[in-house]
N, C-alpha and C positions, 0 to 999 in steps of 0.2 A: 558614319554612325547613324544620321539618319534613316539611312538605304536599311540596316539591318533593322534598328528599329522596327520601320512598318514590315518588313518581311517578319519578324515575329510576329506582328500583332494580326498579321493577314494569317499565319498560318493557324493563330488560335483561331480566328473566327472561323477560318476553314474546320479543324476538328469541333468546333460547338456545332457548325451547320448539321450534322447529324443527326441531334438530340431535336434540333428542332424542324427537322424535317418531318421528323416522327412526329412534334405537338403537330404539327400543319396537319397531318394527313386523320390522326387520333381525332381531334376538335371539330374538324370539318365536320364530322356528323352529326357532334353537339352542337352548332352553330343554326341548326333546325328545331324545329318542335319535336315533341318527341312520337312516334307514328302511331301508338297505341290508342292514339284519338279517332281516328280514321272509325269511316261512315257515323259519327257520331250528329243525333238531330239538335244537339242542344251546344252551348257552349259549356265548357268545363273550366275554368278560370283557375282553376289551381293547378289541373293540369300541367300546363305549360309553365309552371316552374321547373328552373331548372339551374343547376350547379355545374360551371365550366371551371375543372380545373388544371391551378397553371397559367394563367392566363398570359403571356408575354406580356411585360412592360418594363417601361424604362422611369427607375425613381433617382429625383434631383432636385433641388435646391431652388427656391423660385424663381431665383434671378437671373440665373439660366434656360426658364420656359419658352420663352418665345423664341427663342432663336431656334433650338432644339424640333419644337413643334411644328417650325417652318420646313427644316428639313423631312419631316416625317408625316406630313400632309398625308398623303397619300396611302400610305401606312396603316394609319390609325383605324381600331373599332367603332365602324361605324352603324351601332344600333337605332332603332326606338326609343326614344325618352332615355337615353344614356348619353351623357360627357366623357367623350374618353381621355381628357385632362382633367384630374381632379387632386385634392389634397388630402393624402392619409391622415387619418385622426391620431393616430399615435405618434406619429415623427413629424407630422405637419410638412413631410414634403410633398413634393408636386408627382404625381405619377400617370404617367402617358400609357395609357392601355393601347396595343397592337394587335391586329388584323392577326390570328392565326398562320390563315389561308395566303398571307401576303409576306409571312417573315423570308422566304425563301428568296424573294424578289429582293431585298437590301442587300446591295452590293458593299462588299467591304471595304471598298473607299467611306462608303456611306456610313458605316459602322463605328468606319474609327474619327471620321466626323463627329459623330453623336457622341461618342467615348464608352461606346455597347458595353465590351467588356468590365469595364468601369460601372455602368449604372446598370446593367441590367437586371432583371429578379421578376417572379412569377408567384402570381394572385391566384386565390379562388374567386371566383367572380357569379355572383348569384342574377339569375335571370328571372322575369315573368309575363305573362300576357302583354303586358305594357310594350315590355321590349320586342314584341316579333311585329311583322309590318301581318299588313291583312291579306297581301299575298300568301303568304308563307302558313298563318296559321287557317286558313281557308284550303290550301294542299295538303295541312294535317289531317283535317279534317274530311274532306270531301273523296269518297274513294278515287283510284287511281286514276281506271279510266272516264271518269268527269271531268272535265274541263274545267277551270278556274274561273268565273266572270271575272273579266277586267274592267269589261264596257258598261257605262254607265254615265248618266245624266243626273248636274245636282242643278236642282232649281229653286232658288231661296234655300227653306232646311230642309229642303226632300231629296232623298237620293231617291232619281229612278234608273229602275233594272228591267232589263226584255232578257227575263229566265228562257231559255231551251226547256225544251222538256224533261229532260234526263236528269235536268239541277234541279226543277219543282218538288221533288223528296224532301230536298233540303234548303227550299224556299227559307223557312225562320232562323235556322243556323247562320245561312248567308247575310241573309238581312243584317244582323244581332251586330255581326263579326265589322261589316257596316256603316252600322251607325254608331259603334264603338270607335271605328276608327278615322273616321271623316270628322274633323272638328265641330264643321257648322251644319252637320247633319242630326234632324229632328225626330224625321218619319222615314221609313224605306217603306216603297210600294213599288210593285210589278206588275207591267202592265199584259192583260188579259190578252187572248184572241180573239178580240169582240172589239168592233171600232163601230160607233152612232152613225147611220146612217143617213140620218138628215142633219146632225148637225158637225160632224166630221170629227168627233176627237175620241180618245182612246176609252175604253174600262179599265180601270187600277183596282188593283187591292193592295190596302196597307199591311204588308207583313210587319212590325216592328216599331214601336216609336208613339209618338203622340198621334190622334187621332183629326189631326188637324193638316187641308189639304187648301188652305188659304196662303199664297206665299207674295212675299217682292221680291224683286229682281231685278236687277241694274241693266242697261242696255243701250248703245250708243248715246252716254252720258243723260239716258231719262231714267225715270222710277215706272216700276211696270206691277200692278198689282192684280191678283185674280187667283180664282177658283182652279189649280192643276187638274184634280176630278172631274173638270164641268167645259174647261175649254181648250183648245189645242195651242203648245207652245213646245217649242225645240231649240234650245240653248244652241244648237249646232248651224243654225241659220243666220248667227249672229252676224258672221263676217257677210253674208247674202245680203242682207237688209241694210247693212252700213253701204255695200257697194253702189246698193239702189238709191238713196239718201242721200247720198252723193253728188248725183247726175242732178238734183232738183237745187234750184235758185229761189230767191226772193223776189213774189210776184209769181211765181207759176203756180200749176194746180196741182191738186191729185187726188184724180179717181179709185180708190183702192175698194175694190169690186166684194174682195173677201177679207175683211180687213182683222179677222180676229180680235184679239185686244189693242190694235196698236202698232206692232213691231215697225210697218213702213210709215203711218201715219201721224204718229207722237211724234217721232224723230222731224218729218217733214213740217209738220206746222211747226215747232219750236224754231224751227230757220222762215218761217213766213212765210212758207206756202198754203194758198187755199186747199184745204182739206175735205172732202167729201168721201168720206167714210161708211161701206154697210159691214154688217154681216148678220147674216138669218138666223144664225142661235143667238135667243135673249141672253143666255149667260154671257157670250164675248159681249155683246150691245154693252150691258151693262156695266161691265168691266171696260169697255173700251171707253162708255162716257167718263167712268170713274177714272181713268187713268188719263184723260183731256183734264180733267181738272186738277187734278194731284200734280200735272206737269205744268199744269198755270195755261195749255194752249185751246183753250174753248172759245176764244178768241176768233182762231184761223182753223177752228175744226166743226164740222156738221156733222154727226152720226147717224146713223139708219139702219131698221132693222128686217129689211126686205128680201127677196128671193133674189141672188147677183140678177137675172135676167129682167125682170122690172126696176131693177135699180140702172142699169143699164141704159134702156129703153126708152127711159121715165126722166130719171136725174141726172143723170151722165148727160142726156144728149141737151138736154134741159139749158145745162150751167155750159156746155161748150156753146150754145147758138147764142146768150150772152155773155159772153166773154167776148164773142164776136161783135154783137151789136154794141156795146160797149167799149171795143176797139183796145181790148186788155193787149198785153203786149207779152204774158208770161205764156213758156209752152205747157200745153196741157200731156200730164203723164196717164195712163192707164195702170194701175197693178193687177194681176188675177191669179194671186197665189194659192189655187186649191190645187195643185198638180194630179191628180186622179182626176179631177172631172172639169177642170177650167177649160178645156178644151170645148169640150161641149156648149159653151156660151157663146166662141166665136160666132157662131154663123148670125146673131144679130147684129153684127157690121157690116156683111152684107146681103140682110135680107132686107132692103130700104128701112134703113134706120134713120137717114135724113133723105130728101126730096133731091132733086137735082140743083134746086134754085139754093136750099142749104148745103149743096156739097160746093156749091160754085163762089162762097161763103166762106168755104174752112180751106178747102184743098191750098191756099198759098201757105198755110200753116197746119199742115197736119197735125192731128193728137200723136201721140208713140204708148204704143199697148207693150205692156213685158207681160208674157204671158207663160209662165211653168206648166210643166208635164214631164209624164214619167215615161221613159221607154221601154219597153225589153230589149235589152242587147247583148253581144257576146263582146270581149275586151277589143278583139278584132274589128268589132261593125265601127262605122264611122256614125256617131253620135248625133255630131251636127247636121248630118245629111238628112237622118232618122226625124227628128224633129223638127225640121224645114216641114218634110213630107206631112209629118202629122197635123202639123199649123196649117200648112195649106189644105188638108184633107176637109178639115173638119172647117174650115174657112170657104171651103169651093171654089178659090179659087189662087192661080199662085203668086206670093210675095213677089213684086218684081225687085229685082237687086238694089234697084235707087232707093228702095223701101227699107229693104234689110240692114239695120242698126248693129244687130251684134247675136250672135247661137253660143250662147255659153252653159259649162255642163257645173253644177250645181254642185252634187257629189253622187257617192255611189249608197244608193238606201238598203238593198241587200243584194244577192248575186243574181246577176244578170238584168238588175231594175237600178238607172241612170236616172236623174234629177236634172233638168236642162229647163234656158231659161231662152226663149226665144225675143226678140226687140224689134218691133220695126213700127214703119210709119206709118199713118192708113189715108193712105195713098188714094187720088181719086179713083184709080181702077180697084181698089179693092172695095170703097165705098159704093162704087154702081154693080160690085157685084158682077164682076167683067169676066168670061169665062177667058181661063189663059189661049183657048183658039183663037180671038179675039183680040190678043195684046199684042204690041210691037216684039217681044221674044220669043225663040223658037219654039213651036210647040212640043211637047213631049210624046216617046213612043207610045203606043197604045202601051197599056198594063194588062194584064194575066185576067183581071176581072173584066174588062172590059172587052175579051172574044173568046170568053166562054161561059157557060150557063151556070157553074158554081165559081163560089166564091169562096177566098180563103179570107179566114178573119186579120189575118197578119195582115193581107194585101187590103183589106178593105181598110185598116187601120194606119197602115203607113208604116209600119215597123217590121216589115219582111225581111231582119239582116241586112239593113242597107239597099234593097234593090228599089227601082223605081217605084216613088208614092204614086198613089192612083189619083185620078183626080174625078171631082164629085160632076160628072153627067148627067144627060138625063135618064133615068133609067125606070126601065119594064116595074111594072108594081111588085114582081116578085122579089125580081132585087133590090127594090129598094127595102122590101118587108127584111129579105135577108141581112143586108146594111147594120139597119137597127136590131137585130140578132145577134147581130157581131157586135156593137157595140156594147150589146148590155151585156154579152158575154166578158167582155174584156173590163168592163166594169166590174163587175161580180170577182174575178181574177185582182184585178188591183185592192178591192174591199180585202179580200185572201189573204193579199201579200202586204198589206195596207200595215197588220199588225206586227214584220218586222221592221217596221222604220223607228227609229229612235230619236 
């Protein structure tokens, strides 16, 4: 008697699956905005009301809910600001709204579990703006072939966006759509192709929202406060900064050459490390003393608002030669996170930055410099090879292995531009400035610049696809004039491309 049983109750559900194969395939269209929004610049909010009827559900009895809804997890309509358990106001029973698009998938074991045929019954079910995600009504809106932004940074209440050009038409629609639908979202601004050139941080415009671009922000358990408008900060460095934070002890130092608001250095004095802190734009300065004191670590932190190279030169070498005569016992870190131009600082570590009598002073304890930089590369080239070459390039001379601490690649900032983070010791041959001819390991093949009269800027820079970095000679005044040619070519290129990093 059983066996016929469920054979009847299988074959009804088999002749209903029809009817509802048909709501599945009917709904599916209603289950979007409706298209006649499309290239619209504004939001229409009434719009996207909308009336789905029929809606599959299953109604039942309270005391039966939970069980029911365990089996039908997966099932269930799952909108925007909608329950799809609720209780009818008429009958006061409990009614389970279901996935159109998903009725076809209940198998009718599943069915006669639930007791389908028994509860089932079908709503009108009213829709609005509320209910669509901001993908979805963003595709309504945006013609076809525009791409949807997905990518985007929220820092404190500001959502920021790096518009394409194609989507700038519909800059304020985007924005709207938003900051509507991001909770702790205040202000939407989009940042410009225009990055400060002595003080390194982006141009924004506020499309949407309050006009207030003062935010906090949380970050390896400190409070981080500042001007988004006025200083540079990237929510996407967070896990980078914790890894670096990491490495430092109680008792050691750290020199953070660029130090922006904080990100390595808050964290670092909070654990008791000596802190010596610059950065050349007054806005971080300011914001980074204010964020020493808001963390309570003004204590174990110096601020400074100098040019990285006389801070360098000046204070760096300053506090490491006591540290030494004072027979400190913490190791001393370097930070020099401007990746576009930190590179360019190298060479005052070895252009006599200490005497021999103060290398013969430190070298039992070297400092360890992490120093970033951005490559061009294809997914092919080796990364870590690329940035070896370019640290040494602009260094003159090469890391020897005992030196090299760790080449680790950062992330990918746009196509074909690598974010890598080079470590090493500064070793007494790199402090006297030792040409690698000169070092216990092998020397390298001559380079392409080096036995012929022009020069390529790839090769002069170290980022030629991987192939041998060059290394800094002495060279004819032309080439050297050319060098710095290259250089500030490739500078200007990085400023370029400086504006899709996020």
């Amino acid at each position: 008697m059983l066996g016929s049983r469920r054979l009847a109750q299988f074959g009804a559900a088999c002749i209903l699956r029809v009817p509802y194969n048909y709501c599945q395939y009917a709904m599916a269209s209603l289950l979007v905005p409706p298209s006649s929004l499309q290239s619209q610049k504004k939001v229409d909010y009434e719009a996207f009301n909308v009336t789905l009827k029929k809606v599959p559900c299953l109604m039942l009895p309270s005391k039966e809910t939970d069980q029911i809804v365990n089996h039908l997890k997966k099932y269930l309509l799952k909108l925007p600001k909608f329950r799809p358990v609720q209780t009818d106001e008429k009958t006061q029973k409990i009614v389970i709204h279901l996935d159109p698009r998903e009725i076809s998938n209940i198998t009718p074991i599943l069915k006669e579990t639930v007791r389908w045929s028994e509860l089932f019954c079908e709503k009108d079910l009213e829709l609005s703006y509320e209910n669509w995600t901001r993908e979805e009504i963003l595709r309504a809106i945006l013609p076809k072939e525009i791409e949807v932004p997905t990518s985007y940074s929220i820092i404190g209440h500001i959502v920021h966006l790096n518009l394409r050009d194609e989507q700038l038409p519909y800059k304020n629609v985007i924005g709207q759509v938003l900051l509507d639908k991001i909770p702790s979202a205040k202000t939407v601004v989009n940042k410009l192709n225009e990055i400060d050139n002595t003080y390194r941080y982006f141009a924004m415009e506020i499309l949407v929202g309050e006009p207030n671009t003062v935010v906090k922000v949380k970050e390896s358990n400190c409070t981080f406060e500042f001007d988004f408008s006025k200083v540079y900060w990237n929510p996407r460095l967070a896990t980078e900064h914790e890894a670096i934070v990491k490495l430092f002890k109680a008792g050691d130092v750290l020199y953070d050459v660029f130090a922006g608001v904080g990100p390595f250095s808050i964290p670092a004095a909070r654990k008791k490390v000596g802190v010596l802190a610059n950065d050349l734009n007054p806005e971080s300065y300011k914001w980074l003393v204010n964020n020493a004191k808001l963390n309570k670590v003004t204590k174990n932190l110096t601020a400074f608002n100098k040019d990285g190279r006389e801070f360098l030169i000046n204070d760096v070498k300053k506090n490491i030669l006591k540290q030494r005569h004072d027979a400190k016992m913490g190791q001393e870190h370097i930070t020099m996170n401007l990746p576009a131009l930190a590179v360019e600082f190298l060479d005052v570590f070895t252009k006599n930055w200490f005497t021999i009598d103060e290398i013969n002073k430190i070298k039992a304890k070297p400092p360890i410099v992490h120093v970033y930089c951005f490559i061009k590369a294809a997914k092919t080239d080796d990364f870590k090879a690329m940035a070896k070459q370019l640290i040494e390039h602009n260094l003159g001379v090469e890391v020897p292995k005992k030196a090299l601490i760790n080449i680790h690649h950062v992330r990918n900032v746009a196509p074909c531009k690598e974010m890598m983070r080079v470590s090493f010791l500064l070793v007494e041959e790199i402090l006297k400035g030792q040409n690698i001819d000169n070092m216990e390991e092998p020397a390298k093949k001559k380079t392409k610049f080096e036995n012929t009269n022009t020069v390529d800027c790839h090769d002069v820079l170290g980022i030629n696809n991987g192939q041998e970095g060059t290394e800094r000679k002495q060279q004819k005044p032309e080439k050297e004039q050319r060098k710095q040619e290259c250089i500030q070519s490739y500078r200007k290129e990085i400023e370029k491309g400086q504006s899709s990093v996020s």
